[in-house]
N, C-alpha and C positions, 0 to 999 in steps of 0.2 A: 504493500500500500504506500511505502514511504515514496516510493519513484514516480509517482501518480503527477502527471503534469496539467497545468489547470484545474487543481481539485475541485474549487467549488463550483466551477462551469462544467465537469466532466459528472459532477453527482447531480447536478439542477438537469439535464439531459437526461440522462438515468434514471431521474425521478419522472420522467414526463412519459418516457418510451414504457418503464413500469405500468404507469397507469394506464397504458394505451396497450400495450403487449401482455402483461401479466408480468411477476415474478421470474416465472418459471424462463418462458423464452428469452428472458434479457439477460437471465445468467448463464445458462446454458444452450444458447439456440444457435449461438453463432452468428447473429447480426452484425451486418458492418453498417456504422454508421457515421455520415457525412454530415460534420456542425458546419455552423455559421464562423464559429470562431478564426481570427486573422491572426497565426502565429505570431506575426513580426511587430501587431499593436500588443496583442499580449505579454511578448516581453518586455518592451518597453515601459506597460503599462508597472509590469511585474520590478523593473527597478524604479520607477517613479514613486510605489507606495517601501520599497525597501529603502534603498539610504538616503535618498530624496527626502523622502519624510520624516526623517530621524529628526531633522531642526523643528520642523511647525510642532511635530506630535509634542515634542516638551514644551515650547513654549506653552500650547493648549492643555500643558497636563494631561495628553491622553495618548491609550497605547492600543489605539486601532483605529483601520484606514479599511474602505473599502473605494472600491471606482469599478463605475461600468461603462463601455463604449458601444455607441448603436448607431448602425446607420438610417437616420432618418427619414431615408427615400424608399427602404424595405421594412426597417423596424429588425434586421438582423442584429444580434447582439455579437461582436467583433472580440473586445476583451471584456473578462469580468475575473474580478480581483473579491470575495466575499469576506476575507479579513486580511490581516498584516498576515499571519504566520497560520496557515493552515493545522498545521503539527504540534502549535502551543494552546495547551489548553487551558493556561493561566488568563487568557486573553479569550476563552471561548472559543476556539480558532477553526473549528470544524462549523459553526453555527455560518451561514451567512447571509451577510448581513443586507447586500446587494437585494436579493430578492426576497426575502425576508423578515430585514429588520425594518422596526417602525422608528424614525427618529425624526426630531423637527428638524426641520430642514432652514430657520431662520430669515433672514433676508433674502433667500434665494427663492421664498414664495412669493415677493412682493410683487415680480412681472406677473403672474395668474393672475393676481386682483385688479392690477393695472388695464391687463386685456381685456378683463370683465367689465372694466369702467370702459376702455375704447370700445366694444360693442354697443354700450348701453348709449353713445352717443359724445361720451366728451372723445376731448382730444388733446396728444402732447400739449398742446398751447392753453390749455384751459389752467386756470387760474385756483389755488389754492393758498390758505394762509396759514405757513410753518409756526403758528403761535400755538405755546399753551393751552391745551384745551380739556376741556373737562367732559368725555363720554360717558353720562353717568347714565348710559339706557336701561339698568336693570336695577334702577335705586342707588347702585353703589358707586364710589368717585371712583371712575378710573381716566389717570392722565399721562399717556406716555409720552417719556422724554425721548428725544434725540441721543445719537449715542453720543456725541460730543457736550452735550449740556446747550445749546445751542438754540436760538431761533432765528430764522430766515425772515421773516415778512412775509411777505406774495410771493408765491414761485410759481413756475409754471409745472406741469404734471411730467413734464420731461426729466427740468431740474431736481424735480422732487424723486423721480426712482434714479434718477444717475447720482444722486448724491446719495441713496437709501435714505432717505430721512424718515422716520419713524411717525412723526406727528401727521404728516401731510399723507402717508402710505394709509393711515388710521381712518381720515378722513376719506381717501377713496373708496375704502373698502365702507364706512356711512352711506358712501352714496349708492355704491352697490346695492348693497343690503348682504350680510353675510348668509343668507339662505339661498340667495341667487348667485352666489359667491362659488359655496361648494356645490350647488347645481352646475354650474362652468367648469368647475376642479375635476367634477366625476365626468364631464363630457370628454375633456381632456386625459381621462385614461388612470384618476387617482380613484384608489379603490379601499382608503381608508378613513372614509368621513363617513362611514355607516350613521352614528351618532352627530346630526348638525348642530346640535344646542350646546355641545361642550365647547367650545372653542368662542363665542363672541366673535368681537373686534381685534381680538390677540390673535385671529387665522393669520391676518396680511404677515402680524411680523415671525411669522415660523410660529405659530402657539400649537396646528394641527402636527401631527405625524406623519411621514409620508414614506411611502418603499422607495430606495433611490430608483427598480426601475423604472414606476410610475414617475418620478420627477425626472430623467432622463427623457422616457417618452412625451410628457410635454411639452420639453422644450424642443425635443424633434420636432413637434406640431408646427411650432414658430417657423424652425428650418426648412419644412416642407410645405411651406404655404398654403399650411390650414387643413391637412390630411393626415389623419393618424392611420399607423401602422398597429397592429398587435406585436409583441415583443419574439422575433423568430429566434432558434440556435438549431434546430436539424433542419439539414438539407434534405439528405436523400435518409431511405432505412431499405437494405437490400437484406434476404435470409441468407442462412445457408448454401444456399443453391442459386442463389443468385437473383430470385425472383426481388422487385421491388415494391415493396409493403408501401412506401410514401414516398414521394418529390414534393418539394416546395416550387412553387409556380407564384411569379410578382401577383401580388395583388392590388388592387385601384385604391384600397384603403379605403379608411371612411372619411367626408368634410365635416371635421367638427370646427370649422372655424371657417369663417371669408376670407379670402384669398388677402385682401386690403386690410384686413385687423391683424393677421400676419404679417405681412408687411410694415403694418407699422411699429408693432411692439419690437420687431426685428431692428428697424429702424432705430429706434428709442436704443435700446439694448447695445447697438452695435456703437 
């Protein structure tokens, strides 16, 4: 087992063909099967979370990385990395965390809420005020700061996600409405808002949980102007004998987005 190369991508396959083939013929049958995965991102990817990471993980105090890579015009998943150290268990290291694990995702959910506001009709240029504010919509004060201690004034909705600012992210997600918020979040491919009521106005700044590869596949959405993929890793499955159980065939994807609200938040982002 220790020679196992891409383990948590080689067991996430395993687990799928399992549940498609049975037990029996996936240990014993003889299948040969053709992933998605691209050797040459996944080493790469394999020394980016190894010494590469060694400096951010301390500074953050923390002793695990995961990274997944997908192409957003198939929804193939290329590398995927499910912890630092497969083989350490002090770390969980067999768990992974990629497909898997629920963790908030932070700042990096503010473009979802952003796009939810470009559909709803604002736009980069519309105007919000980075001041103090007090969202007390369920009785109790809530008033988040800026990470800097900080107030802007008037910014534009552009300024306000390029700069992450917190107070003005808070206010777009107001304008939303956070129930129309994760109704956008699950069209786009997030599959852990089961419960809407727990999160408030703390979704825009990371408050929800999210699988990275549901957050990966949304911001595909961005990249492919407005067409989501489902997340591919087997190509082919041939038996024994050669016959072929399954081929993967491009699919048209679905539009969960306009072409032009992709574009713009692309735009915004880039």
């Amino acid at each position: 087992f220790h020679d196992i190369e891409a383990p948590h991508f080689v067991l996430y396959v395993k687990e799928q063909l399992v549940q498609k083939y049975g037990e029996a013929l996936v240990e014993t049958g003889g299948l040969k099967v053709i992933t998605t995965l691209d050797w040459d991102k996944q080493e790469i990817a394999e020394r980016i979370v190894g010494e590469e990471a060694d400096e951010k993980l301390l500074e953050a105090e923390a002793d695990n990385v995961s990274l997944l890579s997908m192409d957003p015009r198939t929804g193939q998943i290329l590398s995927m990395i499910g912890s630092r150290d497969f083989f350490d268990d002090e770390i969980s290291g067999k768990f992974n965390v990629a497909t898997l694990g629920k963790r908030q995702p932070g700042s990096s959910f503010k473009p979802i809420v952003y796009t939810a506001s470009f559909e709803k009709g604002y736009t980069p240029d519309t105007i919000l005020y980075d001041t103090l504010t007090n969202f007390a919509v369920s009785g109790k004060p809530y008033i988040p700061k800026n990470y800097d201690l900080t107030e802007h004034g008037p910014l534009t909705m552009r300024q306000s996600l390029q700069g992450s600012l917190n107070i003005p992210a808070v206010k777009t997600l107001y304008l939303v409405g956070d129930k129309d918020a994760i109704d956008f979040a699950k069209r786009l491919g997030y599959s852990t808002f089961e419960d809407e009521n727990d999160f408030g106005l703390t979704l825009v700044l990371g408050g929800g949980e999210v699988k990275l590869i549901d957050h990966v596949g949304a911001f595909g959405v961005f990249a492919n102007n407005g067409i989501r993929h489902e997340p591919v890793s087997i190509l082919k499955v041939e038996d024994a004998t050669g016959k072929i159980l399954e081929e993967w065939k491009k699919q048209k994807g679905e539009r969960v987005l306009e072409s032009e609200i992709a574009a713009t938040i692309s735009n915004v982002l880039s």
